[in-house]
PyMOL commands that place a pseudoatom at each C-alpha (Angstrom):
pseudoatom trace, name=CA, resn=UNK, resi=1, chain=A, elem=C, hetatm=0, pos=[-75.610, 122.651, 89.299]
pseudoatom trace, name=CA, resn=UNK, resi=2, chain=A, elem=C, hetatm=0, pos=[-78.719, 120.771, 89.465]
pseudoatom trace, name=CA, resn=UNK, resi=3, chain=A, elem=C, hetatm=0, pos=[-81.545, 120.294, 86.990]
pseudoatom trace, name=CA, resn=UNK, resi=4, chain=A, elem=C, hetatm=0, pos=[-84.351, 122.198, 86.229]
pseudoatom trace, name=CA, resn=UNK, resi=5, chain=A, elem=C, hetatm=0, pos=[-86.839, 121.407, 87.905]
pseudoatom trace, name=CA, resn=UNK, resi=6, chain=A, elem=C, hetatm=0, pos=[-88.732, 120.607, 84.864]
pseudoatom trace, name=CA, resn=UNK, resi=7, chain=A, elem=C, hetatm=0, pos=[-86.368, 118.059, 83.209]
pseudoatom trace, name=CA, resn=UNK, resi=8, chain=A, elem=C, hetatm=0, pos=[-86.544, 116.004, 86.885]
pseudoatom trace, name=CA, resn=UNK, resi=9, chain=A, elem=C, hetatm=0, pos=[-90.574, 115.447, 86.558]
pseudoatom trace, name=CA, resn=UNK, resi=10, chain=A, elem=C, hetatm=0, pos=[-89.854, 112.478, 84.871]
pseudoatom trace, name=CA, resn=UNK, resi=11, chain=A, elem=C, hetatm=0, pos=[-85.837, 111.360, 85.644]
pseudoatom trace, name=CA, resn=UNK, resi=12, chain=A, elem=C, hetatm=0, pos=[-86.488, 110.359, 89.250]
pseudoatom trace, name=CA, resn=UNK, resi=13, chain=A, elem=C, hetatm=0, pos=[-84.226, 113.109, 90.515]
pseudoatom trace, name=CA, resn=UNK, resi=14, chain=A, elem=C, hetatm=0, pos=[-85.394, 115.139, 93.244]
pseudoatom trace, name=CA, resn=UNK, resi=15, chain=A, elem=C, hetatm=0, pos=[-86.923, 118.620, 92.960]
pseudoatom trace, name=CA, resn=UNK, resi=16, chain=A, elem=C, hetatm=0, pos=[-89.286, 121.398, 94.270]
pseudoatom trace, name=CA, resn=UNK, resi=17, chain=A, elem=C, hetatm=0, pos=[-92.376, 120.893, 92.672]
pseudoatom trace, name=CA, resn=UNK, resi=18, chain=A, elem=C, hetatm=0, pos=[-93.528, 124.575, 93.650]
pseudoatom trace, name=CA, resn=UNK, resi=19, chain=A, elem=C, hetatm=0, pos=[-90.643, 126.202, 90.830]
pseudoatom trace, name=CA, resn=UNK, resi=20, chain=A, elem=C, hetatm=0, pos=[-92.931, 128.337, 88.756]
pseudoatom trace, name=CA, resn=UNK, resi=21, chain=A, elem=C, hetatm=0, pos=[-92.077, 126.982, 85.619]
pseudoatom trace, name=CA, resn=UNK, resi=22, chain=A, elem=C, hetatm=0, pos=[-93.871, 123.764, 86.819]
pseudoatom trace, name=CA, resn=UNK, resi=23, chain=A, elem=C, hetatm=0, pos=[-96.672, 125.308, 89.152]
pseudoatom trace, name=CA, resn=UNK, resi=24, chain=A, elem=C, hetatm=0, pos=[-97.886, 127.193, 85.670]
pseudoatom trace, name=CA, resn=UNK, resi=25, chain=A, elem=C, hetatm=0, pos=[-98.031, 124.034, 83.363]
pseudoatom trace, name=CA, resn=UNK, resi=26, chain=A, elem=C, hetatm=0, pos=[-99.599, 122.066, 86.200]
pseudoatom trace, name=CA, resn=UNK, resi=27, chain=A, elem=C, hetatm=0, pos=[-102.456, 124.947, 86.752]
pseudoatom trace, name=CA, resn=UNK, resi=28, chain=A, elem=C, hetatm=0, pos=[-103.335, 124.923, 83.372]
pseudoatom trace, name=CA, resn=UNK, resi=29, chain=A, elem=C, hetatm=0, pos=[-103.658, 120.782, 83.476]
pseudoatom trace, name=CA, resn=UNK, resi=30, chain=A, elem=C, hetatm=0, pos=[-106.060, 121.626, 86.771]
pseudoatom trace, name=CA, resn=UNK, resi=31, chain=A, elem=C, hetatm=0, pos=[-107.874, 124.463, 85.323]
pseudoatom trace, name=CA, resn=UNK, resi=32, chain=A, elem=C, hetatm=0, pos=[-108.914, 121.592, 82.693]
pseudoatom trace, name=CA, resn=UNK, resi=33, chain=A, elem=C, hetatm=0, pos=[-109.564, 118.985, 85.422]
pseudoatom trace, name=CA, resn=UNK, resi=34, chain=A, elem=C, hetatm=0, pos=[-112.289, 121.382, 86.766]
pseudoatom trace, name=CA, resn=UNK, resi=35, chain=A, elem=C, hetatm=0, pos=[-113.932, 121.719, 83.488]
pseudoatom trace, name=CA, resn=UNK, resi=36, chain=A, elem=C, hetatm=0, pos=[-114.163, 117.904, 83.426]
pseudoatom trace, name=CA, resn=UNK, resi=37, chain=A, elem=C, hetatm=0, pos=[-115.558, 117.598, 87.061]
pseudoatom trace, name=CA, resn=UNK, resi=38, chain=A, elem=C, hetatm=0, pos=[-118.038, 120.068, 86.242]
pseudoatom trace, name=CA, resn=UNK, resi=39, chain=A, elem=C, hetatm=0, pos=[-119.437, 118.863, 83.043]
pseudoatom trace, name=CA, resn=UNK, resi=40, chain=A, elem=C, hetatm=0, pos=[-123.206, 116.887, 83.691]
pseudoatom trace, name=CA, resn=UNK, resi=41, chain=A, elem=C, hetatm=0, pos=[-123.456, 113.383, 83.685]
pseudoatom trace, name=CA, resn=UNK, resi=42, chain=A, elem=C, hetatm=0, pos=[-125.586, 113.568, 80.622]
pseudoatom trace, name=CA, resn=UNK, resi=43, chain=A, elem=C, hetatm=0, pos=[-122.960, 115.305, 78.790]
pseudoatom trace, name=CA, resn=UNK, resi=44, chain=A, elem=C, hetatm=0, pos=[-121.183, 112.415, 77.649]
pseudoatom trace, name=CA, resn=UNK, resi=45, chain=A, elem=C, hetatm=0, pos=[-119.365, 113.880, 74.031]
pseudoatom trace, name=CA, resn=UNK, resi=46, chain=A, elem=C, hetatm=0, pos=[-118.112, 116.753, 76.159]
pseudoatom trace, name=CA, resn=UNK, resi=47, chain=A, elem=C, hetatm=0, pos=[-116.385, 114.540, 78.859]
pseudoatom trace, name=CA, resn=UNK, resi=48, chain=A, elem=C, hetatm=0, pos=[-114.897, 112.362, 75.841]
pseudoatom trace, name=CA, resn=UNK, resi=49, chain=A, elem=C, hetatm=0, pos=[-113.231, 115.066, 74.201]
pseudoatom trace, name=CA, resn=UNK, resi=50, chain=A, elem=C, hetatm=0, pos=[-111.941, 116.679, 77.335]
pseudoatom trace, name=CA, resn=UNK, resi=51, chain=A, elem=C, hetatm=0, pos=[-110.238, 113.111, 78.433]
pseudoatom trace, name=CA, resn=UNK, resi=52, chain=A, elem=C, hetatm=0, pos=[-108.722, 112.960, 75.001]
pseudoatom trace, name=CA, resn=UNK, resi=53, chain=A, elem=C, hetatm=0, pos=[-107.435, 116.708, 75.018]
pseudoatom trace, name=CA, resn=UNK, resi=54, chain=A, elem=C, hetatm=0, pos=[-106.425, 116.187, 78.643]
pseudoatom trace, name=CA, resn=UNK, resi=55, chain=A, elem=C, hetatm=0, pos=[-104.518, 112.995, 78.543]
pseudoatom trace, name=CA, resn=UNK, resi=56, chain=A, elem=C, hetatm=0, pos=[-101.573, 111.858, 77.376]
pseudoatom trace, name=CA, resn=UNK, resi=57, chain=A, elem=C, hetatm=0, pos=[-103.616, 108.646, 75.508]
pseudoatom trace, name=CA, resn=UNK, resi=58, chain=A, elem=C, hetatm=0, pos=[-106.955, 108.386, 76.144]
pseudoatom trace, name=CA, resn=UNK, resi=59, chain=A, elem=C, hetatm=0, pos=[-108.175, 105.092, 74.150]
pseudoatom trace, name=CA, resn=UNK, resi=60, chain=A, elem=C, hetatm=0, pos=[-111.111, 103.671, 72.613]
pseudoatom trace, name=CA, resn=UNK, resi=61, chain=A, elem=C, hetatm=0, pos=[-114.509, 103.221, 75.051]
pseudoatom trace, name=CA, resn=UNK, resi=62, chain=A, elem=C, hetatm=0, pos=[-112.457, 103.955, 78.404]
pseudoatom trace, name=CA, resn=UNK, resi=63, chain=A, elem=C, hetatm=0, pos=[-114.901, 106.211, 80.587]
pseudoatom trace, name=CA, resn=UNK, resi=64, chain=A, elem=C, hetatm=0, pos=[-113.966, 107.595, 83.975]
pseudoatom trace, name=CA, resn=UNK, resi=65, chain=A, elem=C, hetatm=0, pos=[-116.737, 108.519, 87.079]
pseudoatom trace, name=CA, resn=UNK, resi=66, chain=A, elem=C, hetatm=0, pos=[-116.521, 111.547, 88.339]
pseudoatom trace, name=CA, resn=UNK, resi=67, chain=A, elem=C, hetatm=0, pos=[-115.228, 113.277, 90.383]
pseudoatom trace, name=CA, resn=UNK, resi=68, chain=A, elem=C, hetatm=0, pos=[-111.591, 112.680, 88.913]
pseudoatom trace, name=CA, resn=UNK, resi=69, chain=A, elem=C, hetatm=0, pos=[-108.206, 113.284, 90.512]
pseudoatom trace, name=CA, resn=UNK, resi=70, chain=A, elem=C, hetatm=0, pos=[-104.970, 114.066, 89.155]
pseudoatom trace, name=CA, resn=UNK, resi=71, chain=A, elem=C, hetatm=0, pos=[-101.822, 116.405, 89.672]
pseudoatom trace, name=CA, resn=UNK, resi=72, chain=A, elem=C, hetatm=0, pos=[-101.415, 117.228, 86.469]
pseudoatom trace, name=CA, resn=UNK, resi=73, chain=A, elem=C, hetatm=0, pos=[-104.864, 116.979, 84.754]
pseudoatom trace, name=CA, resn=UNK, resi=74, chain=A, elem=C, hetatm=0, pos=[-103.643, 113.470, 83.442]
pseudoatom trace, name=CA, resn=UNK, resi=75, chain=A, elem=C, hetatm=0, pos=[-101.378, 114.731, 81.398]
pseudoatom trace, name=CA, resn=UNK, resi=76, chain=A, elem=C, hetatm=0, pos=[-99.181, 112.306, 81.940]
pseudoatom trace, name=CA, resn=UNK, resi=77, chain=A, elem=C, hetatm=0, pos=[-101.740, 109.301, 82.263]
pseudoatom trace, name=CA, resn=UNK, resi=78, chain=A, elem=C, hetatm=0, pos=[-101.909, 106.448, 79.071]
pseudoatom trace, name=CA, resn=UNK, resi=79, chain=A, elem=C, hetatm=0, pos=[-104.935, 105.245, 78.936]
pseudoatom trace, name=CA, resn=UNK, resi=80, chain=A, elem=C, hetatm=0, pos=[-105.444, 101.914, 76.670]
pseudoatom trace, name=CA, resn=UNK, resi=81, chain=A, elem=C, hetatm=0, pos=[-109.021, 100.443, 74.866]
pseudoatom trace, name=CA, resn=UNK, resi=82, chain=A, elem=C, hetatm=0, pos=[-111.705, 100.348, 77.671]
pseudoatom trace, name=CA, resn=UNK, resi=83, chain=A, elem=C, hetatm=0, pos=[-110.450, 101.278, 80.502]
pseudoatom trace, name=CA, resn=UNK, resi=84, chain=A, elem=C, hetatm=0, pos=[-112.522, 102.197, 83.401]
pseudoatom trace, name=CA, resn=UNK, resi=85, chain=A, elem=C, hetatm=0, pos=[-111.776, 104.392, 86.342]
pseudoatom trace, name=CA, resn=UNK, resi=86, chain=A, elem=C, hetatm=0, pos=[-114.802, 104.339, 89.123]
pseudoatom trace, name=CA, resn=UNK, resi=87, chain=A, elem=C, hetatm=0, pos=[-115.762, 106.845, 91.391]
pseudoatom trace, name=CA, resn=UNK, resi=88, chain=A, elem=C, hetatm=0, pos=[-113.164, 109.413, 92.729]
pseudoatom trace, name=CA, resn=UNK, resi=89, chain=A, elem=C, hetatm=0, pos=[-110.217, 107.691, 91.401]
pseudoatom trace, name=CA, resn=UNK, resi=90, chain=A, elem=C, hetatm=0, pos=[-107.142, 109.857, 92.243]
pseudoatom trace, name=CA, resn=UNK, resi=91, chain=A, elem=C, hetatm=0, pos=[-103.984, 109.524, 90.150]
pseudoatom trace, name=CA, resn=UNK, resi=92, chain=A, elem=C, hetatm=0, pos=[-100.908, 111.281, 91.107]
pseudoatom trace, name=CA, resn=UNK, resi=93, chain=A, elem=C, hetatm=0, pos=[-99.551, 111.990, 87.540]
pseudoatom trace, name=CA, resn=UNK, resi=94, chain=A, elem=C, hetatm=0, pos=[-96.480, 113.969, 88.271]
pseudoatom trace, name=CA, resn=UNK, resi=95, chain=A, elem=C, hetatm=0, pos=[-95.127, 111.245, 86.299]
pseudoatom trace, name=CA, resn=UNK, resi=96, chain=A, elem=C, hetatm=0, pos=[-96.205, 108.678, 83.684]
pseudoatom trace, name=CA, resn=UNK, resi=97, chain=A, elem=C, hetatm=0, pos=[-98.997, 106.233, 84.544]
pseudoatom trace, name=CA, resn=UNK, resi=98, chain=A, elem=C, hetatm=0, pos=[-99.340, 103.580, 82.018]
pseudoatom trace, name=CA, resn=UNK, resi=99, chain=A, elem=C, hetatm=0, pos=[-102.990, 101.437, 82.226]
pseudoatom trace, name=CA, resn=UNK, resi=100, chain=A, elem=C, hetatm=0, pos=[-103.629, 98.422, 80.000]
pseudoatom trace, name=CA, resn=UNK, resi=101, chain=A, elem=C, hetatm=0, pos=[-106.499, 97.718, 77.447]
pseudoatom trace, name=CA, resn=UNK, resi=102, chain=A, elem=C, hetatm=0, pos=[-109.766, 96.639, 79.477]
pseudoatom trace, name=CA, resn=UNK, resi=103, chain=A, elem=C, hetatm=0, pos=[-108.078, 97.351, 82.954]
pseudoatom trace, name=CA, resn=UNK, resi=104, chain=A, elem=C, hetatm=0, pos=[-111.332, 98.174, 85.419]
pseudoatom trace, name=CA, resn=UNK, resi=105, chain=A, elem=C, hetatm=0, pos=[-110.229, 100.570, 89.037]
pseudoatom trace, name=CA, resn=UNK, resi=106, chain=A, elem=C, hetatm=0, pos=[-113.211, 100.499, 91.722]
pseudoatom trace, name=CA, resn=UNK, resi=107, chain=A, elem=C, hetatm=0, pos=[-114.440, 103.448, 93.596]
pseudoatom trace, name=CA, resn=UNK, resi=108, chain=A, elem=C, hetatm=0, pos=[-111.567, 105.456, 95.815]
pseudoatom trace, name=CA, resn=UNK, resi=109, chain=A, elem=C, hetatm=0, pos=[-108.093, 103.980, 94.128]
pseudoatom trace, name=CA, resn=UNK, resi=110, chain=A, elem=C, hetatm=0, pos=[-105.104, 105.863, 94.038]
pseudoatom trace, name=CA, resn=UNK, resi=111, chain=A, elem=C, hetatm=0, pos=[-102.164, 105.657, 91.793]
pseudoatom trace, name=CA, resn=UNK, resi=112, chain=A, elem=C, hetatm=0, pos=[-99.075, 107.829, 93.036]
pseudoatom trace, name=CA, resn=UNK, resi=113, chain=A, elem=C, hetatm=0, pos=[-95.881, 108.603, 90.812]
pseudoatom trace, name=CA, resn=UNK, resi=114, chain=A, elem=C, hetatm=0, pos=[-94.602, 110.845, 93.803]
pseudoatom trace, name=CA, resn=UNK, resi=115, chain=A, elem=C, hetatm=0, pos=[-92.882, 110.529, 96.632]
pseudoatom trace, name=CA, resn=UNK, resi=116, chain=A, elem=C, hetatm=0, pos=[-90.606, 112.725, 99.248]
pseudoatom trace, name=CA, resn=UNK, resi=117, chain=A, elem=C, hetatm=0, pos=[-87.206, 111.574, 100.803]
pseudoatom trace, name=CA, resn=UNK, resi=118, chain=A, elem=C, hetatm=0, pos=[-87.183, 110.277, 104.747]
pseudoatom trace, name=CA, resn=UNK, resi=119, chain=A, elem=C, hetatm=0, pos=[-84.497, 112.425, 105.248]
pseudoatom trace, name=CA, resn=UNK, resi=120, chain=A, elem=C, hetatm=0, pos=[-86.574, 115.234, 107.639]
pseudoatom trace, name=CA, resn=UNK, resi=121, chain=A, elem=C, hetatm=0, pos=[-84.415, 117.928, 106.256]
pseudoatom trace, name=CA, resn=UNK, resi=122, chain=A, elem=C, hetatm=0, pos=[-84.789, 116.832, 102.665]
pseudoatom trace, name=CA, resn=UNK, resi=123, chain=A, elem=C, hetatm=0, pos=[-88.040, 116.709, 103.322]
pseudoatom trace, name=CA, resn=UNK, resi=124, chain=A, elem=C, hetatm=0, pos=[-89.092, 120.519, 105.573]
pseudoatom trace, name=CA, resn=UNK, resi=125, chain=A, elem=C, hetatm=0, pos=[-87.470, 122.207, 102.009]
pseudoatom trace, name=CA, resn=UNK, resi=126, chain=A, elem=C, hetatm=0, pos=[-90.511, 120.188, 100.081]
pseudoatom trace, name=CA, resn=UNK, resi=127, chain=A, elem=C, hetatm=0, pos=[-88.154, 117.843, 97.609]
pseudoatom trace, name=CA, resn=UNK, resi=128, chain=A, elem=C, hetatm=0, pos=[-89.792, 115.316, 95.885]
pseudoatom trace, name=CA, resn=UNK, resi=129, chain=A, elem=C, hetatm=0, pos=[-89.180, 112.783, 93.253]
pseudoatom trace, name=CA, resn=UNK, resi=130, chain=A, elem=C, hetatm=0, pos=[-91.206, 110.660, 90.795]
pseudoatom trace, name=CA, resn=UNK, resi=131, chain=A, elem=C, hetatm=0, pos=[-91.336, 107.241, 89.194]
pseudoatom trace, name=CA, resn=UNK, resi=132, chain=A, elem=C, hetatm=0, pos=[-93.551, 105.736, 86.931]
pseudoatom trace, name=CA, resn=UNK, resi=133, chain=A, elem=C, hetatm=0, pos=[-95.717, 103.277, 87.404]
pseudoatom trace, name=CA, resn=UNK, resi=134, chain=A, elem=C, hetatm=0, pos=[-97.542, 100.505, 85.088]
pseudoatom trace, name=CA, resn=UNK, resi=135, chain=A, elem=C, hetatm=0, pos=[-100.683, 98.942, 85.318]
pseudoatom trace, name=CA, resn=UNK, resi=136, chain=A, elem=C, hetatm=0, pos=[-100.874, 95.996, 82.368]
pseudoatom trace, name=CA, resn=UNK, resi=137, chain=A, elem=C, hetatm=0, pos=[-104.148, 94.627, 80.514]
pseudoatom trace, name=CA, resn=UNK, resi=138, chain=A, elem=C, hetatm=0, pos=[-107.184, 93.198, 81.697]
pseudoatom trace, name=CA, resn=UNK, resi=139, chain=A, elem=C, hetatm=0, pos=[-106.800, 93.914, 85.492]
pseudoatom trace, name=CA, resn=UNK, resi=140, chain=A, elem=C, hetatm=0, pos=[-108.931, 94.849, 88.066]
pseudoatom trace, name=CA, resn=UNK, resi=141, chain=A, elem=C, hetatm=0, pos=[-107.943, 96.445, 91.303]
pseudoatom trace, name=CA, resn=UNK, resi=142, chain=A, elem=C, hetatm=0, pos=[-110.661, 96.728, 93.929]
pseudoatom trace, name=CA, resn=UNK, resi=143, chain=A, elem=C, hetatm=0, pos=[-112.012, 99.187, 95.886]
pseudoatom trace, name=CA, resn=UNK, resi=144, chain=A, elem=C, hetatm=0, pos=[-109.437, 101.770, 97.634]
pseudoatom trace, name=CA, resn=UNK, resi=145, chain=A, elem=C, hetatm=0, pos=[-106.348, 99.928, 96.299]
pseudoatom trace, name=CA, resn=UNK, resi=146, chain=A, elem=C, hetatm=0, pos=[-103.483, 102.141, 96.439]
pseudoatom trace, name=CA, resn=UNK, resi=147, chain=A, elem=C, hetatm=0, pos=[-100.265, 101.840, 94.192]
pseudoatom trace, name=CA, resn=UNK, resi=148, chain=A, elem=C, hetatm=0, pos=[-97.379, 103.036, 94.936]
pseudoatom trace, name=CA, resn=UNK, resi=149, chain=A, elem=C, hetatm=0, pos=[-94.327, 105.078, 93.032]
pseudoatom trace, name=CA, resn=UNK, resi=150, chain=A, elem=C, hetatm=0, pos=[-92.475, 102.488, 90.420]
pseudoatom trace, name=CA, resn=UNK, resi=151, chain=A, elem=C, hetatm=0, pos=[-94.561, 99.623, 90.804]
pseudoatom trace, name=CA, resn=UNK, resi=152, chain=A, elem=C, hetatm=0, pos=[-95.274, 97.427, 87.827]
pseudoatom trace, name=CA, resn=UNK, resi=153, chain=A, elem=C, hetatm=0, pos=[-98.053, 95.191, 87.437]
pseudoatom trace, name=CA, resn=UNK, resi=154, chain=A, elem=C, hetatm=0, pos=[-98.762, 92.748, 84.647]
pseudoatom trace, name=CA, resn=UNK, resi=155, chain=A, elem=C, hetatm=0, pos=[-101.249, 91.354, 82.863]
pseudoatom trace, name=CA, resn=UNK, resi=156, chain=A, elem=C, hetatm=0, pos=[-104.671, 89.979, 83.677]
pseudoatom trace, name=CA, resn=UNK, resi=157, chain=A, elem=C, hetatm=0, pos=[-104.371, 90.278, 87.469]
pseudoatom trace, name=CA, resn=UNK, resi=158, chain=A, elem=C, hetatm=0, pos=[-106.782, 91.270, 90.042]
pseudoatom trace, name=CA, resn=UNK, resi=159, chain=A, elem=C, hetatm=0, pos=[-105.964, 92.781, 93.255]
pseudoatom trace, name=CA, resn=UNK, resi=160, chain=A, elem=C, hetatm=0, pos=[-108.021, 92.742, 96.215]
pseudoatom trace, name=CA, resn=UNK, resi=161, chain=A, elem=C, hetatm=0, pos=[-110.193, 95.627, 97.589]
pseudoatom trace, name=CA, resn=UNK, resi=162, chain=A, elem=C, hetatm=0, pos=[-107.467, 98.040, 100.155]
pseudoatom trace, name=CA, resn=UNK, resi=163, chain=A, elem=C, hetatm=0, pos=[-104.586, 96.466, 99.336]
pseudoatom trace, name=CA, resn=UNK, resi=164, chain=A, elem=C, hetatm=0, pos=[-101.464, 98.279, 99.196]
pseudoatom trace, name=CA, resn=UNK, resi=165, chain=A, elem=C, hetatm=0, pos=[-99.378, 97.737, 96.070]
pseudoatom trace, name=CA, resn=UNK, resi=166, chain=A, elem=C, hetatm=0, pos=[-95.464, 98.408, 97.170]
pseudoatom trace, name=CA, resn=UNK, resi=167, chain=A, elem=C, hetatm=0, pos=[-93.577, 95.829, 94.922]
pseudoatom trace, name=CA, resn=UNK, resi=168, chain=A, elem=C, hetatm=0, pos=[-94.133, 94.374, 91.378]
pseudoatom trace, name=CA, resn=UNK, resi=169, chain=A, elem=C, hetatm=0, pos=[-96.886, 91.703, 90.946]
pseudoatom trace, name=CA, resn=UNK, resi=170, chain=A, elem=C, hetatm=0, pos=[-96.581, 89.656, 87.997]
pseudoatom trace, name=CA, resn=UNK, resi=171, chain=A, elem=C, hetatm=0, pos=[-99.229, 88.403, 85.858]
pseudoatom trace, name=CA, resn=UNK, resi=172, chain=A, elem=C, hetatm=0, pos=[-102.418, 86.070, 86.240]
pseudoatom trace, name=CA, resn=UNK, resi=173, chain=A, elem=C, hetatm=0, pos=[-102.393, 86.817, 89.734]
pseudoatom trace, name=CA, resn=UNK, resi=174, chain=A, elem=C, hetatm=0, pos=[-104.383, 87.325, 92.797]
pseudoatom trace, name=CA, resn=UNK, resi=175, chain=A, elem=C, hetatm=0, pos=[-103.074, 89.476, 95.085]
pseudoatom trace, name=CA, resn=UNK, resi=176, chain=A, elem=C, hetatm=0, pos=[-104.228, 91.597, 97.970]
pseudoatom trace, name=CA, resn=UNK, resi=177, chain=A, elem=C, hetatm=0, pos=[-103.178, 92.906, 101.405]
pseudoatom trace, name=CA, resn=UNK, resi=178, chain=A, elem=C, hetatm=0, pos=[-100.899, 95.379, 103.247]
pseudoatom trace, name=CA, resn=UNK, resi=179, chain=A, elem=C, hetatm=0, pos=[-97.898, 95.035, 101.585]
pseudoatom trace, name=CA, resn=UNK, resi=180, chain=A, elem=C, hetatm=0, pos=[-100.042, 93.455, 98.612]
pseudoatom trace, name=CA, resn=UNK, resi=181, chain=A, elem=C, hetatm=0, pos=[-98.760, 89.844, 98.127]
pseudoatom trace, name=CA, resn=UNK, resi=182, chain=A, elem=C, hetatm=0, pos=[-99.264, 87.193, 95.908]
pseudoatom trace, name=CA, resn=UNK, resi=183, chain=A, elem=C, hetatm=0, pos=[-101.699, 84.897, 96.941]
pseudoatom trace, name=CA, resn=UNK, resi=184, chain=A, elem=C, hetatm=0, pos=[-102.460, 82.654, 94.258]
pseudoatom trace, name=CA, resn=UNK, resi=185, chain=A, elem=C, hetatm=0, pos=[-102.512, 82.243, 90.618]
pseudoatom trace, name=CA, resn=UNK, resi=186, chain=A, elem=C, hetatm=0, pos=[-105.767, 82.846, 88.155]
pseudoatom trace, name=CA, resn=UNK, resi=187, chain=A, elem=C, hetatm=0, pos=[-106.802, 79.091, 87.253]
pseudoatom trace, name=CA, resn=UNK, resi=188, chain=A, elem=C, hetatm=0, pos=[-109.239, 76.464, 86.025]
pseudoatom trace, name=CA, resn=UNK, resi=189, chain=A, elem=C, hetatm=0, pos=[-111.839, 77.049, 89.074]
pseudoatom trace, name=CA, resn=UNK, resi=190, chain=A, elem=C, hetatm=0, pos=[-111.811, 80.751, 87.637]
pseudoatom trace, name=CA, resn=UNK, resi=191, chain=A, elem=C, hetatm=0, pos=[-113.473, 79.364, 84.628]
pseudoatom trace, name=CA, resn=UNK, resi=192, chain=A, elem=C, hetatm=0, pos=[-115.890, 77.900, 86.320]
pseudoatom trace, name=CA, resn=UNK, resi=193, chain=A, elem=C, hetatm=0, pos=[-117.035, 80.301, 89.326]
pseudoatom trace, name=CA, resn=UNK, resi=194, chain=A, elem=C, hetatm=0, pos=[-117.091, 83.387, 89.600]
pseudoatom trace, name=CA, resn=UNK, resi=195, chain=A, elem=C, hetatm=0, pos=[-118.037, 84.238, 93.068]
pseudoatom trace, name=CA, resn=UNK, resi=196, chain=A, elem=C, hetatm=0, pos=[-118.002, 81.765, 95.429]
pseudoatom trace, name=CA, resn=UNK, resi=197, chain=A, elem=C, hetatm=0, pos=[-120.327, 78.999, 94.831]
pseudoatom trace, name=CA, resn=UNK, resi=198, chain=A, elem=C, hetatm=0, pos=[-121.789, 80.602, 91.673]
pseudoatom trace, name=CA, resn=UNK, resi=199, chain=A, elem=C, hetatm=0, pos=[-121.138, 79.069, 88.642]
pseudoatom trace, name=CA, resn=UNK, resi=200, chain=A, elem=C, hetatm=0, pos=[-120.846, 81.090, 85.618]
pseudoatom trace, name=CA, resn=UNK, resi=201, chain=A, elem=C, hetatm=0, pos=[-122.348, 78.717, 83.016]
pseudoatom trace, name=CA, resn=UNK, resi=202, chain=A, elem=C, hetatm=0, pos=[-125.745, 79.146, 85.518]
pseudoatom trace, name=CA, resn=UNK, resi=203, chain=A, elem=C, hetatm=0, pos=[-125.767, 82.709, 85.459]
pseudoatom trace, name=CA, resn=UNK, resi=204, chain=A, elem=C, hetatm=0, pos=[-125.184, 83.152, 82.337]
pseudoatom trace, name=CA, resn=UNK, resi=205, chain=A, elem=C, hetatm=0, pos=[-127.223, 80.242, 81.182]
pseudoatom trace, name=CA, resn=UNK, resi=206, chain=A, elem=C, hetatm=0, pos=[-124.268, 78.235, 79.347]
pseudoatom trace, name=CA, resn=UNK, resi=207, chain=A, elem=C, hetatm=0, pos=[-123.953, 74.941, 78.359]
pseudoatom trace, name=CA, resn=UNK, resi=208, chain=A, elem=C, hetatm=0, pos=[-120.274, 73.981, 79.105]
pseudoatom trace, name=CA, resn=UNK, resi=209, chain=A, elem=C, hetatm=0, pos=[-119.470, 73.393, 76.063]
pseudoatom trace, name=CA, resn=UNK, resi=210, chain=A, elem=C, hetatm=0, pos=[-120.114, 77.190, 75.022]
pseudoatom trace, name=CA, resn=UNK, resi=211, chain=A, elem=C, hetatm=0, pos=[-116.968, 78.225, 77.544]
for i in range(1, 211): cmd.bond("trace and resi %d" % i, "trace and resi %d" % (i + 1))
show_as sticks, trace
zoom trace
């Protein structure tokens, strides 16, 4: 006898995601979401205490542009310290998304816990399973990056704008591409520029002793 459908959200097994048990937890999660999306811009305390009622951890200073996407309302999104979520940033929480202290998303990412089985048949009935993914601290993923189900990635890495995250990236990394790949490691030129030729020390008006 198989699972509820229910207990599988989170196990990885597969299940219809239209049983009613889940359909009526995930419509109150989206009833939420359109409060949220509706509030005005100026309405910051209101948006606040939403995020915190609506997620599963909402931390510290993180802020999220709207419009906002999510399955389940981010119910089962983890927020840490400072995050921030740009424009129309869509994440597929039909599962646990975990993102770092100070981790910045640009405008359009998507972060999907769900997938479906290649098997057509498997598929026509509308089975689908779920695996988390985790994002660590300090990263930044560029505009329209897309993660997918189960990938990890660590620490202070930033991954460049459309990539397509399929595998696990480790940390202090630059990465980008379709499949995202490693391309090289965060080092001592990072201290020094920022973007291309431009030093940090002269934009910010540093003396290099003060980095």
């Amino acid at each position: 006898m198989s699972k509820p459908a229910k207990e599988c959200l989170h196990s990885g097994d597969l299940y219809l995601p239209n049983d009613p048990e889940v359909l009526k937890e995930q419509i109150k999660c989206l009833d939420k979401l359109k409060e949220l999306n509706d509030t005005m811009p100026s309405d910051l305390k209101k948006r606040e205490q939403l995020c915190k009622e609506m997620f599963a951890e909402f931390g510290e200073g993180s802020y999220i542009e709207l419009p906002f996407h999510s399955n389940f309302g981010g119910k089962h999104c983890h927020l840490g310290k400072y995050v921030y979520l740009n424009f129309n940033c869509t994440l597929t929480d039909d599962t646990h998304i975990y993102i770092g202290d100070y981790t910045m998303f640009g405008p359009n990412c998507v972060v999907a816990t769900a997938g479906h089985p290649i098997e057509p048949e498997l598929r026509s009935e509308g089975y689908q399973y779920n695996f988390p993914v985790h994002i660590g601290k300090n990263c930044w993923l560029g505009a329209g990056v897309i993660v997918t189900p189960g990938v990890t990635i660590g620490d202070n890495v930033v991954i460049g704008a459309g990539s397509v995250v399929t595998k696990d990236i480790p940390s202090n990394v630059v990465a980008m591409g379709t499949p995202c790949k490693v391309i090289r490691e965060v080092n001592e030129h990072d201290k020094e520029y920022y973007f291309r030729d431009r030093k940090i020390a002269d934009s910010l008006d540093l003396d290099s002793e003060d980095r």
